[in-house]
C-alpha angles and dihedrals in degrees: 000000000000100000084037099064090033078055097050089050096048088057094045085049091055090052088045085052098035083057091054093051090051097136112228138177101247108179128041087265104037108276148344083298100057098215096133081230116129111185098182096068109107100155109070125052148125098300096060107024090115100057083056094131122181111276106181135345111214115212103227120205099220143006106327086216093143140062124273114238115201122213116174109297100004142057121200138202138184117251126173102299096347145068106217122207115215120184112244092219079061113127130191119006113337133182115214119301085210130000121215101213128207086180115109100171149022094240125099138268091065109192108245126214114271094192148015111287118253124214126203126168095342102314127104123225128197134142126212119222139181131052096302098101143321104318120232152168110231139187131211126191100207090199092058098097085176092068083066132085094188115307096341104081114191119221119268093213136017143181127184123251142194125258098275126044142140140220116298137234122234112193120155096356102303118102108206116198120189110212135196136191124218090238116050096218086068095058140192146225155214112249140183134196157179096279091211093044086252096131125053105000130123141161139044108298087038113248121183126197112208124272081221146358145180131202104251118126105215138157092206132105104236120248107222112192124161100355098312127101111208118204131189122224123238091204114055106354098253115144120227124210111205117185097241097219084066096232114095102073096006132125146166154007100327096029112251127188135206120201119254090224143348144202132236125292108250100174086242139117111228150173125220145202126193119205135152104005089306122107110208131198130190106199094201095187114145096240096031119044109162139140112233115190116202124183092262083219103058107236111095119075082357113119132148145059103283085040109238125182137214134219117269088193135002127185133190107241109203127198091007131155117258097227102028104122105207133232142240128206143128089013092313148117111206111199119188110230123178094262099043138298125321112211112206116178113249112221080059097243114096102070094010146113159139134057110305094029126247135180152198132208114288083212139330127233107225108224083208124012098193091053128070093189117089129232125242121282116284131226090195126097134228099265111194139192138153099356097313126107115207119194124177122202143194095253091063106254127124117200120177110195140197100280092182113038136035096228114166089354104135136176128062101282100039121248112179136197124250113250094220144336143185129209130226132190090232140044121286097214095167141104107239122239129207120187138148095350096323151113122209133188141152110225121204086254085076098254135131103221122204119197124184130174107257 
C-alpha cells in the first residue's frame, strides 16, 4: 500500500507539474522576444487545419482592437477600460469569467487600453493611454481573490505613464514599458520595474516609481533577450540596447541608463524582433518600408565610441502594412504585405547579394489566389506555431499558410497558395494567438473567437 499511494502521489505530482508547464502566449506578439512564434504548440498543424471548429465566442466589452495573450486556464484581451479574462474550457457564447478594471470611478471620461494585455507568473499587465482619463500601468495579481469584488478585480499596483505606450515585457521579475508622448518636447522613456510591485512602491492605491529608466520615446513594446532589452526610437528609427539588469551604462539617483550600443538612425518608426542571434527591425513608415537585420549581440558591423552598428542584411518590403510587426521563425522572417505574406531567410544568404546585401523574398504567401487585387492594408501580424503561419486581415479573412515547405508553391519567384482560410463579416484586427490547441483572435464585432481542430 505503501508503493501504491507513493505511486498515486507521484502521478498527481506530474499533473501538478504538466499545469504549470501549460504553454501560453504570454505578449501581443508571442513572448519577451517578439518574434509571434510559438514552439510549444504541438496540436494544430497542417494536417488538420481544416477540421478547426469553433470552441468558445467571448462576449468583449468593449472594441477588440488589440491582440489576445493566453496564460494556463485563461486568455485575456483587452476591451474599453478593462481587461477581461475568459476560460479557455469555456464553450458557446460566454461573457468574461473576471474583469481587470482601470476604471476608479463611476465618473467619464473612463481611460481606455492602449495595448494588448501581457501576462508573467499569474499577474496581468495593461496600460491605459489618450485623453480619456489619467494614463496608467497597471498590475493585476489574478490569485488575489481579495482584489475582487465579485467578478471586477482592482490593480494591486499602479505608475503613471505618458499618452502612447505599448504592451510591456515581463522577464525575471522586472516589467519594462516604453512610453511615448504626442509632442516630442515633452518626451518619454524606457522604463523598467518590480514586476510584483516589491521595489520602489508606496501608498494606498499602490504606486510604484521605476527601478530604472532612459530617455528613448518609442511605441513599441521592448524585446528583452539574453539580458538585454532592445527599444525602437520614435524619432528617428534607431534602435537602443539597454542591458536589462540596469547596471552596465547606468548612474545615478534616480537610476539612468545609457544603451550599450545602438543602431542607425533610419527616420522611421519601427518595431523589432530579436532570434537566433539575429536582431530584426521593420521600419513601417508610408514612404520607407524595409527590414533591416543587425548582429543582436552587437559585435559584428558594430564599431565606435558610442558603439553603432551596421546592417548585415536589408530588404525592400512593398505593399506592406504600416503597423504589421513581422515573425521569425524556422530560419525565417514572415512579413505581412497587403497581398499576403513575403518570406526573407534569416541568416541573410539564400536570395541575397551585393555589398552591402540585399535581398529579396525567398517566397510570398497570396491572401487570395484567385484574385489579383489586393485587399486593404492590415493592422494584424504573421503569428506562427507548429509549422503554420496565421494572418488576419481588414477585410475579414483569416489564412493560415505552410511556414516550413514550399509544397504546391510555382513560378520564379515563388508565390504559394494559403492552406486554409475562413471569412468574417468584420475586420480581424488582431494578432493570433495559438496556445495549448487552440486559435484566438479578436474580430472587429467585439468578440474574442476560439478555434480548436475537431
Amino acid at each position: 500500500m505503501k508503493r501504491a499511494g507513493q505511486l498515486a502521489v507521484a502521478v498527481v505530482a506530474l499533473a501538478v507539474l504538466a499545469a504549470a508547464c501549460n504553454s501560453g502566449w504570454v505578449g501581443p506578439h508571442a513572448g519577451a522576444s517578439q518574434s509571434g512564434f510559438n514552439p510549444d504548440e504541438t496540436t494544430i498543424g497542417v494536417g488538420n487545419l481544416s477540421t478547426l471548429t469553433p470552441k468558445f465566442t467571448g462576449i468583449v466589452n468593449g472594441p477588440t482592437e488589440w491582440s489576445p495573450v493566453v496564460d494556463h486556464d485563461f486568455v485575456y484581451i483587452a476591451g474599453g477600460s478593462q481587461i477581461q479574462a475568459f476560460a479557455t474550457a469555456s464553450s458557446g457564447d460566454v461573457a468574461p469569467s473576471r474583469t481587470y478594471t482601470f476604471l476608479d470611478s463611476a465618473a467619464p471620461p473612463a481611460p481606455q487600453l492602449g495595448s494588448a494585455p501581457t501576462v508573467a507568473d499569474g499577474w496581468v499587465y495593461g496600460v491605459t493611454y489618450g485623453s480619456s482619463g489619467p494614463n496608467s500601468l497597471r498590475a493585476f495579481d489574478t490569485t488575489d481573490a481579495s482584489a475582487c469584488a465579485g467578478t471586477t478585480c482592482t490593480a494591486e499596483w499602479r505608475a503613471p505613464v505618458r499618452s502612447e505606450v505599448a504592451s510591456p515585457t515581463v522577464v525575471n521579475g522586472v516589467l519594462y514599458v516604453a512610453e511615448v508622448h504626442d509632442f516630442p518636447s515633452a518626451g518619454g522613456s524606457l522604463q523598467a520595474y518590480s514586476a510584483k510591485g516589491t521595489s520602489g512602491c508606496s501608498g494606498t492605491p499602490r504606486v510604484c516609481t521605476p527601478l530604472w529608466t532612459a530617455p528613448i520615446r518609442s511605441w513599441a513594446s521592448p524585446v528583452v533577450v539574453d539580458n538585454r532589452v532592445y527599444v525602437t526610437s520614435q524619432d528617428d528609427g534607431h534602435i537602443a540596447v539597454f542591458d536589462a539588469a540596469g547596471t552596465s551604462g547606468c548612474s545615478g539617483v534616480p537610476k539612468v541608463c545609457a544603451p550599450l550600443w545602438t543602431t542607425p538612425a533610419t527616420l522611421g518608426s519601427s518595431f523589432a524582433l530579436v532570434v537566433d542571434g539575429r536582431l530584426v527591425e521593420y521600419e513601417g513608415t508610408q514612404s520607407n518600408r524595409r527590414v533591416v537585420v543587425f548582429d543582436a549581440a552587437g559585435s559584428t558591423g558594430c564599431s565606435g565610441v558610442p558603439v553603432v552598428c551596421s546592417p548585415l542584411w536589408t530588404a525592400n518590403v512593398t505593399a506592406a502594412g504600416v503597423y504589421a510587426e513581422p515573425a521569425a521563425a524556422y530560419g525565417n522572417v514572415y512579413v505581412a504585405t497587403q497581398s499576403g505574406v513575403a518570406v526573407f531567410d534569416l541568416a541573410g544568404s539564400s536570395g541575397c547579394s551585393g555589398v552591402p546585401v540585399v535581398c529579396s523574398p525567398l517566397r510570398t504567401i497570396k491572401v487570395d489566389p484567385t484574385t489579383t487585387t489586393a485587399p486593404t492594408s492590415n493592422l494584424a501580424s504573421v503569428s506562427i506555431a507548429n509549422g503554420v503561419g496565421y494572418l488576419g486581415t481588414d477585410t475579414g479573412e483569416l489564412i493560415a499558410f505552410d511556414a516550413k515547405n514550399t509544397t504546391g508553391c510555382t513560378g520564379a519567384p515563388l508565390i504559394c497558395p494559403r492552406l486554409w482560410h475562413m471569412t468574417f463579416s468584420t475586420k480581424i484586427g488582431t494578432t493570433a494567438a495559438i496556445a495549448n490547441g487552440t486559435l484566438y483572435f479578436g474580430t472587429g464585432d467585439t468578440k474574442l473567437r476560439a478555434f480548436t481542430p475537431s
